[in-house]
N, C-alpha and C positions, 0 to 999 in steps of 0.2 A: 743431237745438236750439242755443240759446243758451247761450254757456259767462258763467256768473257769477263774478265773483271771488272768490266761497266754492268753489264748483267745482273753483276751478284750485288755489289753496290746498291742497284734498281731496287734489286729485290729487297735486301735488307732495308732500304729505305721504306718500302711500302709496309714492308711489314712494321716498322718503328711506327710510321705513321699508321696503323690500323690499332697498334697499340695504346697510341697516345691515345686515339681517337675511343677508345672502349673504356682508356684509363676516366676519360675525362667523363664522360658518359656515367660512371659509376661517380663517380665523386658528386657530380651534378643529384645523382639519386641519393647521395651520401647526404649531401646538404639540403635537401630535399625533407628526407624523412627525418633531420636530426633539426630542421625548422619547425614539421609540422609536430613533431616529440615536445618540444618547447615553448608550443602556442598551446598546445592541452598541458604541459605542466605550469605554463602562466594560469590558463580556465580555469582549472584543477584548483589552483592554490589562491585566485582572490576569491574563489565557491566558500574554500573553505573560512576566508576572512570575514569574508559577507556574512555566512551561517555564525560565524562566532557573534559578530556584532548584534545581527538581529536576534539571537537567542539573549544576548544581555538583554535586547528592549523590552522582549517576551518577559523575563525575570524583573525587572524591573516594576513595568506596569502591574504583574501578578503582587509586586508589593504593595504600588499603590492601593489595590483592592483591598487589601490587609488592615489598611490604614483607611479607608473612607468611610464616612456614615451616612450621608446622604445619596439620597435615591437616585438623583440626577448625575450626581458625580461616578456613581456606581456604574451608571447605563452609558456615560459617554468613555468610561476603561472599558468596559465591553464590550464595544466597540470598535476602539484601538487596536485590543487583543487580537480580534479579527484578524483587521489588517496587519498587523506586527507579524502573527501567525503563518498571511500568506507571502509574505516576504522571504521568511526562513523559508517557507515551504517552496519558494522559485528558489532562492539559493541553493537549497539542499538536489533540487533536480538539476543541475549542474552538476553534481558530484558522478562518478562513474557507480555506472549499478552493479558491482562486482560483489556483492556482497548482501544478504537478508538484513544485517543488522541497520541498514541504513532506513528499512521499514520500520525502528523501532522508534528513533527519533521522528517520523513522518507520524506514526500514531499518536506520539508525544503531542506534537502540534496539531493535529487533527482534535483531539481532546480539547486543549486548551481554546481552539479557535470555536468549535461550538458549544463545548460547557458556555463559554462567556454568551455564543446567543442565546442559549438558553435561558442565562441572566436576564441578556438584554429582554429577551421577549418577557418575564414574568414581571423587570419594574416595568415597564412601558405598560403590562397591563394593571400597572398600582401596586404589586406585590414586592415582598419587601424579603432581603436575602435571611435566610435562616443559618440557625447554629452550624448544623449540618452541613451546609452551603459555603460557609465560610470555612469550616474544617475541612471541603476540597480544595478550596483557594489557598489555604496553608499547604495539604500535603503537595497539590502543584508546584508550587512557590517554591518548596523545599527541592523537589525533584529539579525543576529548572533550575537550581542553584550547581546543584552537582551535576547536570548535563554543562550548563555555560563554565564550567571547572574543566570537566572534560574536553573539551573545545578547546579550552585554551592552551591546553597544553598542546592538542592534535595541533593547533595552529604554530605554536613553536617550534612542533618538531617539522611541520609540513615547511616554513621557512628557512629553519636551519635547513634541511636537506636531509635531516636525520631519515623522514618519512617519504616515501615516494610513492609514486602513482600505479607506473609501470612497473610490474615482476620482472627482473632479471631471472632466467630461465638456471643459471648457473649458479650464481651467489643469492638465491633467493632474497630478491631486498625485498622488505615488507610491502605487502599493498597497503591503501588507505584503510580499508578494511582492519586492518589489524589492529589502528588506533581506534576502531568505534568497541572494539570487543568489549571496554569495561563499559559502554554509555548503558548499556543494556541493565547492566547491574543496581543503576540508578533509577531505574523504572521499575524496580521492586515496590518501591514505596506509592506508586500512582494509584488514587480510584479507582476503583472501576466504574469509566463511565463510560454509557453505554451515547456512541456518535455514529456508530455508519449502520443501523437495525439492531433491531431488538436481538438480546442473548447475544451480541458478535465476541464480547468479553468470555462467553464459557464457552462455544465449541471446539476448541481444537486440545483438548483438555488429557480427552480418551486415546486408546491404544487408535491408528486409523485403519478404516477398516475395508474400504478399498482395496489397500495394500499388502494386510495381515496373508493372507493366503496365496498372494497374484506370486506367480513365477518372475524370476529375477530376468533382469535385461542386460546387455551387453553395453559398454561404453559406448559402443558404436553407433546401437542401438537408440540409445537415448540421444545420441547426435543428430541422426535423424528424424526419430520426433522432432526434434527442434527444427532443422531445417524444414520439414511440412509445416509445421504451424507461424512459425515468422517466416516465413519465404526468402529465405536467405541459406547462400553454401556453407555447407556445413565446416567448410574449411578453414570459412572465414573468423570459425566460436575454437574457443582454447580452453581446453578444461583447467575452472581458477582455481575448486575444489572440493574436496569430496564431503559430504554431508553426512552428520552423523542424527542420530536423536531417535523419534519416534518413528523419522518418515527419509528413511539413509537414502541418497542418489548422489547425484554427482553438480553441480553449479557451472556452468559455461557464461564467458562471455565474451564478445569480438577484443578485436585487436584494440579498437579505440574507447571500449568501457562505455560504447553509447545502449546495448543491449547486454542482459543478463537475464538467464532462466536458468530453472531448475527441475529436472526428472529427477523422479524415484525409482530408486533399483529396483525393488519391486512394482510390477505392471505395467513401466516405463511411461508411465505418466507424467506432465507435464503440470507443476504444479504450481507456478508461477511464474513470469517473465516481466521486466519492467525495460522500455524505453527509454533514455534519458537526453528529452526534448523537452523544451517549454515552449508553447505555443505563445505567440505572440499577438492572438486577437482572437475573439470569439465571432465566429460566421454562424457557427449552424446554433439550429436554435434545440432547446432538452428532447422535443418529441422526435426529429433527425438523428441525433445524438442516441440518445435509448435503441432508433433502430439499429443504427451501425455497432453497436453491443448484441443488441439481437442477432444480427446478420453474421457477427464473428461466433455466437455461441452454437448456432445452426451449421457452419462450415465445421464445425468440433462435434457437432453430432448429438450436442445436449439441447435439445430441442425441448426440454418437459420445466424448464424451470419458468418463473414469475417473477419483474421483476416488483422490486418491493420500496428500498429508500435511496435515494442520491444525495450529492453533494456536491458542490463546484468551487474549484478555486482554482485561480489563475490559470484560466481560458481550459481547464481540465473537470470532465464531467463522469466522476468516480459512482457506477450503478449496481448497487449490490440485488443479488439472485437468490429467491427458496424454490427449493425443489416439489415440484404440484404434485403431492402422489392422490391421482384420484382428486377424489374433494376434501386434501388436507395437504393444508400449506407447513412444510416443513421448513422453519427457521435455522433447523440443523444443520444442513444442506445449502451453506453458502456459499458463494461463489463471485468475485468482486471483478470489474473491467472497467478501465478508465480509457475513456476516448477523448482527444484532444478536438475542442471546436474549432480550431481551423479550418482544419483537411476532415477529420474522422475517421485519422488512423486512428487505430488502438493502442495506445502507450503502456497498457498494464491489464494484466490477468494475473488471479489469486484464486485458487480452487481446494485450498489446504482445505476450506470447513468442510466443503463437499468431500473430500478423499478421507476427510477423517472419521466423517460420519453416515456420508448414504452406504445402505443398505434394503436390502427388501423388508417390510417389515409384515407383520399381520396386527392389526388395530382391534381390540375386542369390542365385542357387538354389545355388552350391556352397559353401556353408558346409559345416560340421563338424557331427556331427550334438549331439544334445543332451546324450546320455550319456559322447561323446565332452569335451562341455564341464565336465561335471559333474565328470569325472577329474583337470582342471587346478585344482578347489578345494583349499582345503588341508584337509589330516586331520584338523586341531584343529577343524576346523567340520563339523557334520550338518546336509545340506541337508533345508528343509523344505519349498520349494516353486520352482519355477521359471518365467518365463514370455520370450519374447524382448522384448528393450528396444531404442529408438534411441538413444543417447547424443551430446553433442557433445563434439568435438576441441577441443584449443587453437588449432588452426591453423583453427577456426571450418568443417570438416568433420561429418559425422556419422556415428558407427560404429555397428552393429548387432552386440547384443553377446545375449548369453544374461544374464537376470539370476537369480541366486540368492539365495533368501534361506537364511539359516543358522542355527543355532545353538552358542555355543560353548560351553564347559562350564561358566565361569562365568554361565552363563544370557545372556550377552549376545548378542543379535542383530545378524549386518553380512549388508551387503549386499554381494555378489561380482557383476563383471561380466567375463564371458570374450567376449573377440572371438571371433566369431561364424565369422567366416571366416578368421581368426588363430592363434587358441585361445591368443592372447596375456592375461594376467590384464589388463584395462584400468583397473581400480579397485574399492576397498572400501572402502563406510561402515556406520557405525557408525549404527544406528538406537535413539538417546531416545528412550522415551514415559513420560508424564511426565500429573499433572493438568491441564497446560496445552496436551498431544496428542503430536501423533509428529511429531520432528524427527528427521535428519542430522548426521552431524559426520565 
């Protein structure tokens, strides 16, 4: 057939208009993605305004403490703190989870928010703050001074534009991440207080030991874990960056910075993952809540552990795990999940203490017996129940102790642990509970 010059005409027309039409098509995705780029770097940058502002109220009120002398006034900043606390801690879950360091400011606030019920619950029961007590609220004080330093300048730079969200694959522009690197440095100076179970401050101390021997995995590898355990394509997670330290892997997280985990190169382990969702209302109630932690720990095949102490803040119910070896509860062996009361996804797993520390162990048989242990408590306390515990040393040992729980006349609950093979007292805490669960101190 013969092509006419109406023909060709035709043709080139269609084809202009197919073009136009695929042009426009692309451009529509063009403004598309470069809208939806610019409503997460608005979220992204008032997160981080919001975080700056309520860590000044944190710093702040921690001053007030500094300066109060009365009981009452004491117990109504305790209270504040709280809340001030959970404030930061919604802000800061707005941030993208690219990054570990951003647990270091969560523990910050985690600290600060139940040290202070701690407070609260001892003047409320007529007790009155001690030297000691007060010399945490300074080194706090001090610490939040140079986190809200740090903040403000991440805030300068996150406004200027100096600091961005998204990694440019080409010109590496900095993640946010890269502004929290020195916050960490500022938590040299914090307590050790002990907020989410007992010993959580010493376990991840030691070489880990999950990992020491386990055969190395492949990037790919670890991709895949990841897509089994968040049920999500694996195509969708970008490696942010590679890990170095005790426990090397590799750090992934989606395009949009809402999930972040991390496998170890050795064993290909999966040794934390955090969601970044804030739940907007509490539905289910703690004993739902613990199951759907339960239920995620069983689908991972760790079926042996117990759990121990919780904590709730804003609509988030964080349930730490020891590992039941037999009839002895290892505190060593932790293992952390936070489920959001909404729905009852899982927004968070943390299995460092477990990967750092189980192990098979053998337990020696001449210990003391249990009634022998129970003799070494003190008088002022009635034991209510007992069960053998593993604890760790300072010298990053592990003792097996007898643990007691008690009661003392003032209604208050500690926890006694008698060496086992010692019948040395090894330590007693003091067990809060509280509307926001059972804490330590």
């Amino acid at each position: 057939m013969k092509l006419t010059k109406r023909m060709i005409i035709r043709a080139f027309s269609y084809l202009a208009a197919a073009v136009g039409v695929l042009g426009a098509k692309d451009l529509i995705l063009m403004n598309e993605n470069e809208s939806l780029s610019l409503e997460r770097e608005y979220t992204y940058t008032r997160a981080v305004g919001d975080l700056s502002d309520e860590l000044d109220t944190v710093s702040s009120t921690l001053e007030k403490q500094l300066y109060a002398s009365g009981a009452e006034i004491h117990r109504d900043l305790s209270v504040k703190l709280c809340s001030d606390t959970a404030e930061a801690k919604s802000a800061l879950a707005q941030l993208p989870n690219d990054t570990a360091d951003l647990g270091t400011v969560n523990k910050f606030l985690s600290q600060v928010g139940d040290y202070s019920l701690s407070l609260s619950k001892k003047l409320t029961s007529g007790g009155e703050i001690s030297d000691k007590e007060y010399k945490n609220i300074e080194q706090l004080y001090s610490v939040s001074k140079e986190l809200c330093e740090k903040m403000r300048l991440l805030r300068e730079s996150v406004e200027s534009g100096e600091t961005v969200f998204v990694p440019d694959a080409d010109t590496r522009t900095p993640l946010l991440s890269d502004g929290y690197e020195e916050l960490d440095e500022a938590m040299s100076g914090c307590p050790k207080l002990i907020y989410d179970g007992p010993f959580s401050d010493n376990i991840l101390e030691r070489t880990p030991m999950m990992t020491r021997d386990a055969e190395k995995v492949t990037r790919q590898q670890a991709l895949t874990r990841c897509r089994m355990v968040l049920g999500i394509d694996s195509n969708d997670l970008s490696v942010i960056d590679t890990v170095s330290g005790r426990m090397p892997g590799w750090r992934f997280s989606d395009s949009k910075g809402g999930i972040s985990c991390e496998v170890t190169e050795k064993g290909g382990y999966l040794s934390y993952f955090l969601r970044s969702r804030q739940p907007e209302a509490s539905k289910l109630s703690t004993d739902e809540a613990l199951q759907k932690a339960e239920n995620f720990l069983t689908e991972l095949g760790m079926d042996s552990l117990k759990s121990t102490y919780y904590e709730t803040y804003s609509n988030v119910l964080t349930v730490n795990y020891a590992y039941q070896d037999l009839d002895v509860l290892c505190y060593t062996d932790l293992v952390k999940v936070s489920v959001a009361l909404d729905n009852g996804e899982i927004l968070g797993y943390d299995a460092k203490g477990w990967l750092v520390n189980h192990h098979k162990r053998q337990y020696r048989r001449d210990i003391i017996s249990l009634s022998s242990a129970a003799e070494r408590v003190s008088p002022k306390l009635t034991v209510e129940s007992s069960q053998k515990a593993l604890i760790p040393a300072d010298d990053l040992s592990e003792k097996l102790c007898y643990e007691f729980r008690c009661k003392a006349d003032n209604g208050r609950t500690a926890l006694v642990y008698i060496n086992a093979e010692t019948g040395r007292e090894e330590q007693i805490l003091l067990l809060v509970e509280s509307e926001f669960g059972v804490l330590t101190v």
